[in-house]
N, C-alpha and C positions, 0 to 999 in steps of 0.2 A: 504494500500500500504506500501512498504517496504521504510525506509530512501535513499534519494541518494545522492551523492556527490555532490559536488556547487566548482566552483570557483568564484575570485572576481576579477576582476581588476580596472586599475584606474593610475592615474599621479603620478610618484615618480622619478623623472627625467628623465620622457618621461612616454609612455604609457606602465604600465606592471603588470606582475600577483602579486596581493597584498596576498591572500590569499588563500589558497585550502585545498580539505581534500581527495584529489588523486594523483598518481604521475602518469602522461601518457607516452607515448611516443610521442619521438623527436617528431617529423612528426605531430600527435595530437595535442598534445602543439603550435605548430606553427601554427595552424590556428586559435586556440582558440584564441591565443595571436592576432592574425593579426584579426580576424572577432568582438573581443571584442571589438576594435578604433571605432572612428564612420565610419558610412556610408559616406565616401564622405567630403571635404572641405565644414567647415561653415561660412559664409560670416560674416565681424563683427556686431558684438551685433544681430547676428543672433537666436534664439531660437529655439528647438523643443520639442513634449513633448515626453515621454518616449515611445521605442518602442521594437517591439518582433522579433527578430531572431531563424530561426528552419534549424539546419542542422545536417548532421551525419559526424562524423569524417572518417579523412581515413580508420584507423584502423575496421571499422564498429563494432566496439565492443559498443560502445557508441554514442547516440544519443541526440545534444545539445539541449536546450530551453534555450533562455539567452536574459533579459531585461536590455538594455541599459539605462543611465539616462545623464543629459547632467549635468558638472561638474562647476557650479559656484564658488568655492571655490578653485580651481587649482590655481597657481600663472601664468599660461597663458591662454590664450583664448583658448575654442575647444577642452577642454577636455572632456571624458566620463566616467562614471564608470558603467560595466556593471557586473552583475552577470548572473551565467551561470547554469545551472543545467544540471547534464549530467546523463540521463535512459537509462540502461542498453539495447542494441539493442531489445533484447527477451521481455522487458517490455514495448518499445517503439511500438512493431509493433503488440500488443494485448489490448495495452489502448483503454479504448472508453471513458474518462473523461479525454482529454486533457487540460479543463478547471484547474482540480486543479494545475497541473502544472505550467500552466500560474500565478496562484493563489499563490503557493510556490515563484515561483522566485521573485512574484513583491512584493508580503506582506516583505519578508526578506530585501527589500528595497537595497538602491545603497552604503551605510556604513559598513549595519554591515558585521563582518568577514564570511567567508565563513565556515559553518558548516553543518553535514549530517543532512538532517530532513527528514521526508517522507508528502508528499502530503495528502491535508486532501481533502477526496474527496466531491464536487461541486453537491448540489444536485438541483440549480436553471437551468431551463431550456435556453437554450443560444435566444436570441431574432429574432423572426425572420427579414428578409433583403428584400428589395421591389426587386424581380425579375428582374426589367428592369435595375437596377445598376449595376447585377453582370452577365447577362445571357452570355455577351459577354464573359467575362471572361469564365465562365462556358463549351461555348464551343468551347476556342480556349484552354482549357485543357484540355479536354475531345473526340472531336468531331471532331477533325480537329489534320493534320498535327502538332507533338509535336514539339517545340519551347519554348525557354526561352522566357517568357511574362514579361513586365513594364506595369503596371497600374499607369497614368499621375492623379494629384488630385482628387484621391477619397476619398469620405467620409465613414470614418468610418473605414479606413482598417483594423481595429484590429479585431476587430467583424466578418467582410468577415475572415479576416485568422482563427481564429479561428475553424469558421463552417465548412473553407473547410479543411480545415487539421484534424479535424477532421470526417470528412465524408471517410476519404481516406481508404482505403483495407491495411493489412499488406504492402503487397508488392511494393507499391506504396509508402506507409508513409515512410517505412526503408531508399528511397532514395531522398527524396522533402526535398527540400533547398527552403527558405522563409525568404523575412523580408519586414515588413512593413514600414518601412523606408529607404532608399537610394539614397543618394546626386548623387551619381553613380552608374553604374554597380557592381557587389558583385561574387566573383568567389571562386569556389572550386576548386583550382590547375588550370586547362585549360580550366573549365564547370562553365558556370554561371549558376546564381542561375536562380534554375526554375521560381521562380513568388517572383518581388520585386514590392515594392509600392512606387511611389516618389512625390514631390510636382513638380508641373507645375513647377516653377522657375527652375527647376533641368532638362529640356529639354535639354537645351544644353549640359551638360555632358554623352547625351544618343545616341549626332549625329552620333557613330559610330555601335549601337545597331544591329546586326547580327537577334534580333529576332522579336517576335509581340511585336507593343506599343499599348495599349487600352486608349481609352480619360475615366478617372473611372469619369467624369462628366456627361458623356454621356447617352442618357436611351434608348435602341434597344430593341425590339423583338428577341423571337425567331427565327433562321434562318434554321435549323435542325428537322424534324418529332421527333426525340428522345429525345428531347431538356426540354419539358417537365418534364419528371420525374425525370431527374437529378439534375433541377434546383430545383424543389419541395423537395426533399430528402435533398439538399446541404442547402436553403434557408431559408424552412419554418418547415422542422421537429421540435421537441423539440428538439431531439438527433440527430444529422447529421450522417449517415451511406450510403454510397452508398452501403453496402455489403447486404443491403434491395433488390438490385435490380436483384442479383446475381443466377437467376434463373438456371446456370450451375454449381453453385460453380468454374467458372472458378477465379475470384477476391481473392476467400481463399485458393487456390491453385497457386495461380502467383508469386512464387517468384520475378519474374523480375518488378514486379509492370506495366505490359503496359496498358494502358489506352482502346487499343483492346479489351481488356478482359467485361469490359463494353459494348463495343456497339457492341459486342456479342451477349451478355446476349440481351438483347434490342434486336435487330432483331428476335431472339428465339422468344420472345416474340409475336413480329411481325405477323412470322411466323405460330403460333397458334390460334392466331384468327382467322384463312382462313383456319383450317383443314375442318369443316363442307360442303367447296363450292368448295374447287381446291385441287384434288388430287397433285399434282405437292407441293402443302404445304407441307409434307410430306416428300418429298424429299430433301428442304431446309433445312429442319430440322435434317435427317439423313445427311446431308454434313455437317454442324455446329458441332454435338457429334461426327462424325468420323474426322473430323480435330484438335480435340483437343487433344494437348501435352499426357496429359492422354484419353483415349478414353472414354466417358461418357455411360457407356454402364446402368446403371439404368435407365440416364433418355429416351434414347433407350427403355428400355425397357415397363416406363411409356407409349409410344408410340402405343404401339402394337396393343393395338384394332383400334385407329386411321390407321395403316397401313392394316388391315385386311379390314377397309372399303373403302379404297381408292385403293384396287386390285379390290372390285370389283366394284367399280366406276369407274374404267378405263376401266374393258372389256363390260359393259354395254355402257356405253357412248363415246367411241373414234370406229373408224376405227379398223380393224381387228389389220393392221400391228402398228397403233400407241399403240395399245392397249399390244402388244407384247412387243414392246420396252420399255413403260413403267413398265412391270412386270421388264423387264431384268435388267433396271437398278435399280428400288427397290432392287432389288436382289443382286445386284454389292453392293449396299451402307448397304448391311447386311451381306457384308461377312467378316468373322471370327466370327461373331455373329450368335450363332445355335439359331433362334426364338423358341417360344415355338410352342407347339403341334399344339394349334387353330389357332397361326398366321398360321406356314407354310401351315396348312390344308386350309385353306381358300385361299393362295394365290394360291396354288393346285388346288384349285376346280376349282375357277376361269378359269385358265388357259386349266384346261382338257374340262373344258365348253365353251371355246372358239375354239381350236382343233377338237371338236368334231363337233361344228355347222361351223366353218370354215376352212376344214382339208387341199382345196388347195391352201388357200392363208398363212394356216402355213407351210405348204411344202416349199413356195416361201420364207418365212421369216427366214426357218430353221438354213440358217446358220450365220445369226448374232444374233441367239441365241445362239448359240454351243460354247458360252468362259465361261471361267469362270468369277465368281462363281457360274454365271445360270445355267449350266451346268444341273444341278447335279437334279436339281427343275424344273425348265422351259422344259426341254427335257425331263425328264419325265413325264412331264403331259402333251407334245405335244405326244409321242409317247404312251400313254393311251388313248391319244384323238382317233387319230387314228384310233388304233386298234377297237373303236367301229363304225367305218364307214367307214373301208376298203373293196372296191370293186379292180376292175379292173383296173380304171382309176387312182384310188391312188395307188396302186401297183406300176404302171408303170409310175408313177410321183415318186413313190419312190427309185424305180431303176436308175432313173436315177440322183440322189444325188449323191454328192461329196462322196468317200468311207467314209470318217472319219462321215459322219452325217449319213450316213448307219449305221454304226457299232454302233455310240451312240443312234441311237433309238433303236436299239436290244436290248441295255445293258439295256436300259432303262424301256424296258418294255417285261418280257416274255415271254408276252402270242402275242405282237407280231413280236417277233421271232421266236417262234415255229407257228404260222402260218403263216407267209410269207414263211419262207421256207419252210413250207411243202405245203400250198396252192401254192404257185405261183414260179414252177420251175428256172426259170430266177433269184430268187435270188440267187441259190447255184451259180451260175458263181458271181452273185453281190459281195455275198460273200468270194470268191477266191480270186478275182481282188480287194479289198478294204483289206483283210488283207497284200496281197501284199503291197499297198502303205500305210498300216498303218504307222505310228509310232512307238517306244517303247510305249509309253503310252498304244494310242489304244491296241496292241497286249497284254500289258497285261490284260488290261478290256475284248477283248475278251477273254482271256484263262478264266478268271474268269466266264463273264457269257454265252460263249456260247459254251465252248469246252465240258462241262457236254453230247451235243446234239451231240458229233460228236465219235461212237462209232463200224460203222461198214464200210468197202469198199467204199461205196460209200461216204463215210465222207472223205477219205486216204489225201487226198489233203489239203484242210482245216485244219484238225487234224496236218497234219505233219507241216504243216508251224506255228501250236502255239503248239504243244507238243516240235518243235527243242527251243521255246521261254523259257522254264520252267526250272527252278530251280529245288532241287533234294525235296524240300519238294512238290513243284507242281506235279511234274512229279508222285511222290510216292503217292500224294492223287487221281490223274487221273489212275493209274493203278486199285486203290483199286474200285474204279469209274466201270472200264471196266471190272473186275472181276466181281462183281457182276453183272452189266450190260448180258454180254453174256459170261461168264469165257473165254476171251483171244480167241474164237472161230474167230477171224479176224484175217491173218495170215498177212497180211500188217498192220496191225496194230499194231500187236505185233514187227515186224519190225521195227517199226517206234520208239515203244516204247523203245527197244535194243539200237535205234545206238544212241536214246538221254541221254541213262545210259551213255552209253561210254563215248561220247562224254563229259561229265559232271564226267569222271570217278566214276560212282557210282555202276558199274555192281553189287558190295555184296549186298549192299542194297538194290538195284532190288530183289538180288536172297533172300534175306533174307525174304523180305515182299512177294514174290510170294511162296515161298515155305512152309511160314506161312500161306496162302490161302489156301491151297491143293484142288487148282480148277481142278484139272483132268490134261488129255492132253494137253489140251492148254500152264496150266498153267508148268506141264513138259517138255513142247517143249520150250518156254521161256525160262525157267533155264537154260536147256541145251545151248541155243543157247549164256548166258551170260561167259560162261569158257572156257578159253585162260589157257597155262601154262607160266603163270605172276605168281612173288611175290605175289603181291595184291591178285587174286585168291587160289594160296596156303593157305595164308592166313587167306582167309575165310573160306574155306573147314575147318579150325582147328578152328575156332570160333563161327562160326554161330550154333547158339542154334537151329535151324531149319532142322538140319540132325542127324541124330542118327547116333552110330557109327557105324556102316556097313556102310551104304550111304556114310560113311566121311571118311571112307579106302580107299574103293573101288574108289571116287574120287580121293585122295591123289594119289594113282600108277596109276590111269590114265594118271593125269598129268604129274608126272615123266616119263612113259612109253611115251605119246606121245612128249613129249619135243624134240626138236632138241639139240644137246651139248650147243651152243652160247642161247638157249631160259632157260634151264636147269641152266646154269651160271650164267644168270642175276635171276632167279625166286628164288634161292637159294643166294642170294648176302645175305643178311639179315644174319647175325650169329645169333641172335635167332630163325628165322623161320628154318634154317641148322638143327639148333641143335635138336628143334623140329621135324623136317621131320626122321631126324636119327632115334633121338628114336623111333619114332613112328614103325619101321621097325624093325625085326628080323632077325640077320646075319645067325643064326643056317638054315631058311629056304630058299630052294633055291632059289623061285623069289623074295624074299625081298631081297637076298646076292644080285642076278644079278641088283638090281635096287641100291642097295648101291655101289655095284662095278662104277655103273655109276655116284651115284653122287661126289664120291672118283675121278672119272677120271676127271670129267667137272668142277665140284663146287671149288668155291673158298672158304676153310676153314682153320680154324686158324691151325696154327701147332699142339698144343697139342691134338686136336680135329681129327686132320685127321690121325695122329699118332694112337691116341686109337682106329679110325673108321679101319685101315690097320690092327690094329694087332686082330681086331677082326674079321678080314675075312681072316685071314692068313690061315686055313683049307683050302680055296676057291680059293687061289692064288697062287698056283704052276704055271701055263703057261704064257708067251702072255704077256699083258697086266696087267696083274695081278704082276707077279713080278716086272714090270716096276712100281708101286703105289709100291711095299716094297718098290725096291731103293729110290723112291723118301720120302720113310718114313724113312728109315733108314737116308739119309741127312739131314732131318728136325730135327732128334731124335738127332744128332750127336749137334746140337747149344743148348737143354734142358740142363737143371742143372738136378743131377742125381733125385730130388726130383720131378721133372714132368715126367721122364722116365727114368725105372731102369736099371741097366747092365742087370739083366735079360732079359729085354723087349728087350733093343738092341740088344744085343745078338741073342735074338727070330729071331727079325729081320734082323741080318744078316748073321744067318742059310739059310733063306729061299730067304732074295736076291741070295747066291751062289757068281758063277763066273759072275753073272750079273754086281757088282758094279764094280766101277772102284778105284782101290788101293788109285791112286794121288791125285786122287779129292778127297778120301772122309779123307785122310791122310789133304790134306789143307784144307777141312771143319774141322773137327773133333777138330784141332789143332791149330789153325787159332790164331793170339793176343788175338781177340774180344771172342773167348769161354774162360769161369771162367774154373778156375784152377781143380775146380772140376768136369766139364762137360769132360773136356780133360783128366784128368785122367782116370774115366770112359770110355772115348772111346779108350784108352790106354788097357786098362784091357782088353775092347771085344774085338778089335784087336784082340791082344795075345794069345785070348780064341778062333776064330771064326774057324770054321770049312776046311777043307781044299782047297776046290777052292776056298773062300774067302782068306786065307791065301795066295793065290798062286797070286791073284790079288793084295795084300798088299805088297807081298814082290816085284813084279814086280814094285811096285811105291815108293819103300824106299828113294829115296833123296826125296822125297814130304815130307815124315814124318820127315827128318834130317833136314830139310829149313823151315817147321811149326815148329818143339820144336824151334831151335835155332832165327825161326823168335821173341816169345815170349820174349825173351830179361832177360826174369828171371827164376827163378829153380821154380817154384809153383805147378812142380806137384809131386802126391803122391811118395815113394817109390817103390810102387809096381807098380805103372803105368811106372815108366821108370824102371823094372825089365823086364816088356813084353816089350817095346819099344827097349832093349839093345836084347832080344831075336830073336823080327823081324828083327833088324839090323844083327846080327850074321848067323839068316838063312838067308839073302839077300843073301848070297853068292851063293847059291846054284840054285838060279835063275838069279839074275844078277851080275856078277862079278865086274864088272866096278862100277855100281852103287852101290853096295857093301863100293866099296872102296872111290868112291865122298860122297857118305851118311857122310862117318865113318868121311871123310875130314871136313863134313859141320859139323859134330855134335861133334869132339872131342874138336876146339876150344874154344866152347860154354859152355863144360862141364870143360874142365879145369880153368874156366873163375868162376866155381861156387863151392860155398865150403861147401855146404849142402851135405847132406847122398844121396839126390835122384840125385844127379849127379853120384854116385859110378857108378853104375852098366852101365852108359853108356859109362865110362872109358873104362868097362871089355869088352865092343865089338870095339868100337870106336877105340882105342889105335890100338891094335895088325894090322888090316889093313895099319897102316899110316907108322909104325915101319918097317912092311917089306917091303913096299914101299921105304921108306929112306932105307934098308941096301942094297936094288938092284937099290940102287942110282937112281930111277924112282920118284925125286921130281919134283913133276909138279907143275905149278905158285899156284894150291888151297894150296898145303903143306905152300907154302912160308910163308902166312899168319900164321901158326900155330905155327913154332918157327922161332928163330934167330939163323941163323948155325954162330956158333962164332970158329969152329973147321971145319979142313976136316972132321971127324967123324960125321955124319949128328946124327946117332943113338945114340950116344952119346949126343947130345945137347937134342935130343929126351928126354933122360932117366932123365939129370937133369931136364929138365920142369914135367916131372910125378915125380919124388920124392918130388920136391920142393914144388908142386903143393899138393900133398900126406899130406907132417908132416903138412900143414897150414889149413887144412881142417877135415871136417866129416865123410871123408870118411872111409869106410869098406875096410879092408884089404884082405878078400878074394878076393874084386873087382881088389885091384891091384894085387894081387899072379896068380889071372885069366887073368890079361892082359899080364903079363911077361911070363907064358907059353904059351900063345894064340901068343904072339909075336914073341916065338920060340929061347928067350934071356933071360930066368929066372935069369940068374945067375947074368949075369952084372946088370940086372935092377934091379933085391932083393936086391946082392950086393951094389949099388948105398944104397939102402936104407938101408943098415946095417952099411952105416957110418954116419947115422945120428941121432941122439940121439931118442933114444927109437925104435927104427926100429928093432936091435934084436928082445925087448920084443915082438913086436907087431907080428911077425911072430911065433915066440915059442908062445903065447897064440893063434894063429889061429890055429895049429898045435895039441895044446891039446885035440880042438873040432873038432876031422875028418869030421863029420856030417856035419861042413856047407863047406865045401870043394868039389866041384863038381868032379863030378865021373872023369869028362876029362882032368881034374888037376893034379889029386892024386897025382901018380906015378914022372910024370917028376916035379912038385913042391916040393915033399921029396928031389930027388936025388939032384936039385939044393939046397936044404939047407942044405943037409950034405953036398957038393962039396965047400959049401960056410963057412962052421964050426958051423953052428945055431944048426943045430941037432947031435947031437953025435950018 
């Protein structure tokens, strides 16, 4: 054994710890300190001789032995000094030599200092104790209601504690509090000690004693059948062990230490001496291993041929019905325990050999066998029974069973379900009416064992009420079933089979595993009857490894073909299945174009997608309908950036809308804030570009185009995009005059507002409308916003806002030389600009390059600069 620690106490002005070779905690310390005094007030010139204390600290880390000695050398009466020895819990609750211990604490005597030593292990055997001094004890601890015990003048208690404390099981030991001596009562916090020993004189300090008192002078008999071997184990062994008696191992498994765990064990025992004569032994036995904390399934299992003889001990020697019940409840107290082979064969045989010689009094028994976990055992070897001495009169005792005990002798045996139903008509009703009031349960056990049998017309009823029951792997293994069976030749069946795909949404799967069969007709009459123009079916037509590609075209344009618009829209919602159905399709051929013309009408598709699907049918879409999907491509195309659709492509497309679009709207799509500077520029360009009844719709909606640029709030788009935008402005005239001149109104503020180059050219249409409005004094409230008349001369304030506006900017000079003869006032408004520094220049260098001087200019722009001195 390994050293342990010791403390020592003793008088040093009052009672306290002299010595130790540990430091505890608070809590621990305090009881040592307080259990080390003596036991109890000693009367004077009282004596005792040395005695032994066993208890475990709070802490349960450490478990005490500590020999007190009575202190005549104290300078008062009633002193003690007791030494203490404290084993580690984990060594305490695996000792079986408590002896040296005892041995350690007392040899190291009541002086010396407290130092580590280890126990020298005791190899004399402990002496045995006359039974009739201790049996009382024995089973008011063991055997009887637990209670803290006083034993009144007994002899010898050091010897008694010894044996019994050491006879005790781990779990039991870790928590026994003991002393052989005590004046008084002895408490652990609120728990008195389990078992103290006191002198008669010390009665009176016990009159308020809560537990058992035993007279230890006393000598009793046994009072207890079990009484025996505990007393023999604790008393006369060499080596005291109750864990001898421990036939479950409950005792070295009991943490809690309960004293139950023994007269367990003991009953067990009991119990097995009576296996050879009363089957019911058996059963006590199986209630004992399954109520315990761990369930004892070895010694279960030791059991087994024991239970193999006592099935058939019961059905040889009880009553039919006793006989039954007692299998069923063997059977309850074995379940989650799978017996082995020969058990359960034999409790089997038995039972089917009782069934068979007694079939209508197990019919009458049937249904307090039908729970679990007999179930499964019992009902199968009643319904084997059966089946070999079914007539007429058992038939018709069988019928009329509760449905649920119907259905479990089927499952149970199936040879007699295939002859009940097919010998004794009256069961297929049996049958209908009991999967009716089935359960879930039932219902599934029948799909399992009896739907295999239900395959054609006359089955339809039955079948349908456990095929609607089936999951999609059921359902898929039951198809494979009926295919080989009669390949699908039952046309309600097949039926039956469809509306449980759906129902379960599994119709691919269906189609997938039936068209993997290639059972004939039958099985292509099913397919067919599984496709709807759904998503989901689309879908599979494109996946299913089970059609080659002809079969999977020619399905795909079916379903688009038969679609209604609203079934077409949802079947196609999916933008990958879209995009898939597209390509799968060729625009060059007529009926693929006529089926994409439809899904371009119906389908909901991303823009860039339905853009490229328009313009690839653009050959196809001259009339109708067809040009109504350009316009609406041409709108969609107008919100792209030029890198998802080109001016080309727009362009393309708004050739072929024509006079269909409408000017305004697609001037406020096109131009809108929310289009990038580069999408609007672009649809600036095709404008400018587009054919001529598009043109003739754009110019008819030019304040839309004057109210989107200037809605934008900034100059971002290209030059050359507001060269064609200053162009449509300028021809606006030619179809709307008015509008012409509100455009020019909304748009000149906007541009004078901006001092970039791509503002010039919208000066050059802009201006001249407003300018001749002011000289025919036709300022309406839009002008007012655009300048401040600080002169009667309105054209004159006109002319300084475009100059001033001019020298501070980027602008191109031809743009203003084109707005002052477009104005019809060259000269003053040049003029203006030739009194402002660099203005000559800027005119004589326009003038050098004819080229970029527009042909409409020419002439009256020269004469105004010679009229003006620039040109000589």
């Amino acid at each position: 054994m390994r050293a342990f620690d010791q403390q020592l106490h003793g008088y040093r002005q009052g009672h306290q710890l002299l010595s130790s070779t540990i430091r505890l905690s608070k809590v621990d310390q305090d009881l040592i300190d307080r259990l080390s005094d003596v036991a109890g007030p000693l009367s004077p010139g009282e004596r005792f001789s040395p005695y032994l204390t066993f208890y475990p600290l709070p802490g349960e880390t450490y478990y005490v032995v500590a020999r007190t000695w009575q202190d005549f050398e104290a300078p008062r009466a009633g002193c003690v000094r007791t030494r203490s020895v404290l084993v580690p819990m984990e060594d305490w609750q695996g000792l079986e030599d408590v002896t040296a211990i005892v041995d350690l604490v007392t040899q190291a005597g009541a002086d010396r200092p407290a130092e580590r030593r280890a126990p020298v292990p005791s190899s004399a055997p402990l002496p045995p104790i006359d039974p009739q001094r201790a049996t009382e004890l024995i089973e008011a601890l063991f055997l009887e209601e637990r209670a803290p015990i006083v034993v009144f003048d007994a002899e010898n208690p050091e010897a008694l504690a010894l044996r019994l404390i050491t006879s005790l099981w781990p779990g039991f030991r870790r928590g026994f509090s003991m002393s052989t001596l005590a004046r008084s009562p002895r408490t652990i916090g609120r728990r008195s000690f389990d078992l103290v020993f006191a002198s008669k004189e010390s009665r009176p300090r016990f009159s308020d004693w809560e537990g058992r008192r035993i007279d230890g002078r006393k000598r009793v008999s046994a009072r207890h059948p079990w009484s025996a071997p505990i007393v023999k184990q604790i008393l006369s062994a060499p080596r005291p062990s109750l864990k001898t008696l421990d036939s479950l191992g409950e005792m070295s498994a009991d943490g809690i230490g309960s004293e139950s765990a023994l007269r367990v064990s003991l009953l067990w025992d009991d119990l097995r001496s009576k296996l050879a004569t009363s089957p019911n032994a058996v059963l006590g036995m199986l209630d004992i291993a399954n109520t315990r904390k761990v369930r004892q399934v070895e010694i279960i299992r030791e059991l087994e041929p024991a239970l193999a003889r006592s099935a058939q001990m019961a059905t040889t020697t009880m009553e039919a019905g006793d006989a039954w019940r007692y299998l069923g409840a063997l059977i309850q107290k074995l379940d989650g325990l799978r017996p082995t082979m020969s058990v359960a064969k034999a409790i089997r045989t038995a039972a089917v050999d009782l069934s068979a010689r007694r079939p209508l009094e197990t019919i009458e028994i049937l249904s307090s066998l039908n729970v679990e976990p007999q179930r499964d055992l019992l009902i199968s070897a009643a319904a084997d029974g059966l089946s070999r001495s079914l007539d007429h009169e058992v038939a018709d005792r069988l019928s009329r069973l509760n449905g649920g005990d119907i259905l479990d002798l089927l499952f149970a045996s199936p040879k007699l379900a295939v002859e009940t139903v097919g010998r004794f008509p009256t069961f297929s009703t049996a049958l209908a009416e009991a999967l009716l009031s089935a359960d879930h349960d039932k219902r599934l056990e029948a799909r399992r064992r009896l739907l295999p049998l239900l395959v054609d017309d006359r089955h339809v009823e039955p079948a349908r009420l456990l095929i609607d029951d089936l999951d999609l792997e059921a359902l898929l293994k039951q198809v494979a079933h009926i295919g080989k069976a009669n390949h699908f030749a039952s046309a309600n069946i097949r039926k039956v089979i469809v509306d449980r795909a759906r129902a379960l949404n599994a119709e691919p799967v269906l189609r997938d595993v039936v068209s993997a069969m290639g059972v004939g007709a039958g099985g292509d009459a099913l397919v067919k009857a599984t496709l709807h123009p759904t998503a989901s079916d689309l879908s599979w037509i494109f996946s299913s490894q089970a059609l080659d590609q002809k079969h999977r075209s020619e399905l795909m344009r079916w379903l688009i073909t038969s679609a209604t618009p609203s079934q077409l829209r949802s079947m196609l919602a999916d933008i990958p299945l879209l995009t898939k159905t597209v390509a799968s399709l060729n625009a060059a051929d007529s009926v693929d174009a006529e089926l994409l013309s439809r899904i371009a009408n119906h389908a909901a598709m991303p823009n860039r997608e339905f853009i490229t699907l328009v313009a690839a049918l653009l050959p196809r879409l001259r009339d109708g309908k067809g040009v109504e999907l350009v316009v609406k491509a041409v709108e969609l195309a107008l919100l792209n950036d030029p890198k998802e659709v080109s001016l080309e492509r727009l362009a393309k497309l708004l050739s072929v809308a024509g006079g269909r679009v409408n000017g305004a709207k697609i001037f406020r799509l096109g131009l809108q804030r929310g289009v990038s500077a580069a999408a609007a520029s672009r649809n600036l360009e095709a404008f400018g570009q587009a054919s001529l009844p598009v043109r003739r719709s754009l110019l008819a909606g030019i304040e839309e185009m004057a109210t989107a640029i200037a809605g934008r709030q900034h100059m971002d788009l290209s030059i050359r995009a507001t060269e064609f935008a200053a162009a449509l402005l300028w021809d606006s005239k030619s179809v709307t005059s008015t509008g012409f001149v509100r455009a020019s109104a909304i748009l000149l503020p906007f541009a004078l507002g901006h001092r970039q180059a791509a503002a010039s050219p919208l000066i050059a249409a802009a201006f001249p409308p407003v300018y001749r409005e002011l000289a025919q004094d036709n300022a309406f409230d839009l002008l007012s916003f655009i300048f401040i008349f600080l002169d009667w001369d309105k054209c004159k304030s006109a002319r300084q806002r475009l100059i001033d506006a001019f020298v501070r900017s980027d602008w191109r000079i031809v743009d203003i030389a084109t707005a002052a003869v477009r104005a019809g006032d060259p000269v003053r408004i040049l003029g203006r600009l030739t009194k402002e520094r660099g203005g000559e220049k800027a005119l004589r260098t326009l003038m050098k390059d004819p080229s970029r001087i527009p042909d409409e200019i020419g002439k009256p722009l020269m004469t105004a600069l010679k009229e003006l001195g620039v040109l000589r």
